[in-house]
C-alpha positions as CSV (number, residue, x, y, z in Angstrom):
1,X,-3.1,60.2,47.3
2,X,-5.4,56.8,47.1
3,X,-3.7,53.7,47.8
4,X,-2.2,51.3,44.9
5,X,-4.7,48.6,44.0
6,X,-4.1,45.3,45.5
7,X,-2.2,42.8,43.1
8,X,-4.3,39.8,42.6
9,X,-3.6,36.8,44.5
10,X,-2.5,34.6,41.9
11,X,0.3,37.2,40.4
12,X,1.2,37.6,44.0
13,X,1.2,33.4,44.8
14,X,3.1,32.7,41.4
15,X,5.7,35.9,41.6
16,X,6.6,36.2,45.3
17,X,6.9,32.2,46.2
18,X,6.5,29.5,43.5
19,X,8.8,31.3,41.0
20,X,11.6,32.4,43.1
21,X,11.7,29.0,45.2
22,X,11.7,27.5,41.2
23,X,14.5,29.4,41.1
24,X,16.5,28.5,44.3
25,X,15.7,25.1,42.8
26,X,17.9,25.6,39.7
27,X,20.3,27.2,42.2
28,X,21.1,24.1,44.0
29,X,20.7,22.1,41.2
30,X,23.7,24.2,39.4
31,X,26.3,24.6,42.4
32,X,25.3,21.6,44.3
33,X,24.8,18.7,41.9
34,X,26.9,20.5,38.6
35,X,27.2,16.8,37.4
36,X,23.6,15.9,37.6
37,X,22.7,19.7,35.9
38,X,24.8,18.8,33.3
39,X,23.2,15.4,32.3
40,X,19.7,16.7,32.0
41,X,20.6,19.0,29.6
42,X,21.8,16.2,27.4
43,X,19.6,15.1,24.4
44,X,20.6,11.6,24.8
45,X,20.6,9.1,27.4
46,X,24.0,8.1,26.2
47,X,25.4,11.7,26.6
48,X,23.4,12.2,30.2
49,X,25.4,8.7,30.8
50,X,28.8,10.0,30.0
51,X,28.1,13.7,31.4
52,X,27.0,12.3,34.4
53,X,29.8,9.6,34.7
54,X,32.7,12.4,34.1
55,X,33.5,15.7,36.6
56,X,32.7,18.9,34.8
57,X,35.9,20.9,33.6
58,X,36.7,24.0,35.9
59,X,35.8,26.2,33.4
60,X,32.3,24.6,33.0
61,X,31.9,24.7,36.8
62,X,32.8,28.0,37.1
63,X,30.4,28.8,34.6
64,X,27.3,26.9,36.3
65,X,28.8,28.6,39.7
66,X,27.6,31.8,38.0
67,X,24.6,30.5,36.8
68,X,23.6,29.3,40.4
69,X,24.5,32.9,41.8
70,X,22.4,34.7,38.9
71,X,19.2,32.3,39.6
72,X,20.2,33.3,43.7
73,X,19.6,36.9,42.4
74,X,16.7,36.4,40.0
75,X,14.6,34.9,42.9
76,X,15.9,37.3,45.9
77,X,15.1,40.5,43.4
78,X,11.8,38.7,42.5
79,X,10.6,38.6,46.0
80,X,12.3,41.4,47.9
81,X,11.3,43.8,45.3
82,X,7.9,42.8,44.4
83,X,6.8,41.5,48.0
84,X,7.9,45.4,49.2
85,X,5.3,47.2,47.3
86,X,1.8,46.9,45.5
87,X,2.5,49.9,43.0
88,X,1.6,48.1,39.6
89,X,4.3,50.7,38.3
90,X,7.1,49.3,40.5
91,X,5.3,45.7,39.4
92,X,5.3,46.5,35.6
93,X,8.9,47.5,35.1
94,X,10.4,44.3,36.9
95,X,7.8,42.3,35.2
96,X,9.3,43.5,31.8
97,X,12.8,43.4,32.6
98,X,12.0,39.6,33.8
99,X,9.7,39.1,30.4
100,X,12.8,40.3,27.9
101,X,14.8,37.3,30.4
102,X,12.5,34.4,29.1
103,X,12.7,35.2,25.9
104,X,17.0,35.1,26.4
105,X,16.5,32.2,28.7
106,X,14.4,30.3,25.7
107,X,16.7,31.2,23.1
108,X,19.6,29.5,25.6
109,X,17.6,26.4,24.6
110,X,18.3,26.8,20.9
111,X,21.6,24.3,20.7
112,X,19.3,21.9,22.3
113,X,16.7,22.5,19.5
114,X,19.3,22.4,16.9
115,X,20.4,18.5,17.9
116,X,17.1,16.9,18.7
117,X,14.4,19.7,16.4
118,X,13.1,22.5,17.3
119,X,10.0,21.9,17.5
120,X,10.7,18.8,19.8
121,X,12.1,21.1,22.3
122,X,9.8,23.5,22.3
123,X,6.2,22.3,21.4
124,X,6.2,18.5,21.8
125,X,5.5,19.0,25.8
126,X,5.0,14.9,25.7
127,X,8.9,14.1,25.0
128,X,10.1,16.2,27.5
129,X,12.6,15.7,29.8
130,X,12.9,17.0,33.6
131,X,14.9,20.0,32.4
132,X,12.7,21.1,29.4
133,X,10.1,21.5,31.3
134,X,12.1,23.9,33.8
135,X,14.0,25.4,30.9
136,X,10.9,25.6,28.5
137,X,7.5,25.0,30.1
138,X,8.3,26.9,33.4
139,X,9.2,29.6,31.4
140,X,6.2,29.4,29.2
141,X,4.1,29.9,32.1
142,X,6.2,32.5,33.6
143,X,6.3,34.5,30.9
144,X,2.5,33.6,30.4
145,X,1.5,35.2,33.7
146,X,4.2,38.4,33.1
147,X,2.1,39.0,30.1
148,X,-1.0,38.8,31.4
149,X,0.0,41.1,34.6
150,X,1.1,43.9,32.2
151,X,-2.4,43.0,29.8
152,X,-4.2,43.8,33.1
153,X,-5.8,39.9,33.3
154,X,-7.3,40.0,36.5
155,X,-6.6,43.8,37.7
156,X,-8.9,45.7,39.1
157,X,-10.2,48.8,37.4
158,X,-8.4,51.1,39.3
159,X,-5.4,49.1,39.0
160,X,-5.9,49.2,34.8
161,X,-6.4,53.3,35.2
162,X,-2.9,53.0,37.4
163,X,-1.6,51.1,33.9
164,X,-2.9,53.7,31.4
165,X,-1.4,56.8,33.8
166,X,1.5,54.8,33.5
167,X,1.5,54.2,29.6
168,X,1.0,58.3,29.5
169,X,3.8,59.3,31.3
């Protein structure tokens, strides 16, 4: 049996370190600071201001306790799983599971859209706050480089034959 194909270096870069650490990021953000998670979600200065002047309820804290703990899993799976193998299958089928997330994790962004327009909150990269860009560009990109894994950008042609084997089965 020949060996898997190597995954590129950039899918490797982006998918074992910068994304899960991205991750840990929003962790920390959501159980450490709650208050400060909070305020840049607001669409206003003056509700940032009052979010950030006020303690979240319990039931809001709880809820970004969770949140922390599923971005703790996101980026452990992320890494453990992909940094344990180079089988573009095992690669693939996470990939896809974490594709189908972005697209959930953009439509979280939708109440957001529906106060300040959608297409301020997702195309007008300029306006932007800190948390759009995590919550919307970082996902772009994420998804971005998901898609262009499973396209086979960048994969070598045995690793492309490894995709079309796969696509068979």
């Amino acid at each position: 049996m020949a060996a898997a194909p190597r995954i590129p270096l950039p899918y490797r870069l982006f998918f074992l370190y910068i994304e899960p650490i991205s991750a840990l990021v929003g962790a920390y953000f959501a159980a450490i600071q709650p208050t400060d998670y909070l305020a840049y979600l607001a669409s206003t200065p003056a509700s940032a201001a009052a979010l950030a002047s006020t303690s979240p309820p319990t039931p809001t804290l709880i809820s970004l306790f969770q949140l922390a703990n599923l971005y703790l899993l996101f980026a452990l799976n992320e890494h453990f799983v992909l940094s344990s193998t180079s089988d573009h299958r095992v690669w693939r089928r996470l990939l896809v599971g974490l594709l189908i997330a972005d697209f959930g994790h953009l439509a979280t962004m939708i109440p957001l859209a529906q106060e300040k327009g959608f297409l301020d909150v997702f195309v007008n990269l300029p306006q932007w706050s800190a948390m759009e860009w995590g919550s919307v560009g970082f996902v772009y990109a994420g998804a971005s480089m998901r898609m262009s894994f499973l396209a086979g950008v960048g994969i070598s042609e045995s690793g492309r034959r490894d995709v079309i084997s796969i696509k068979a089965e």
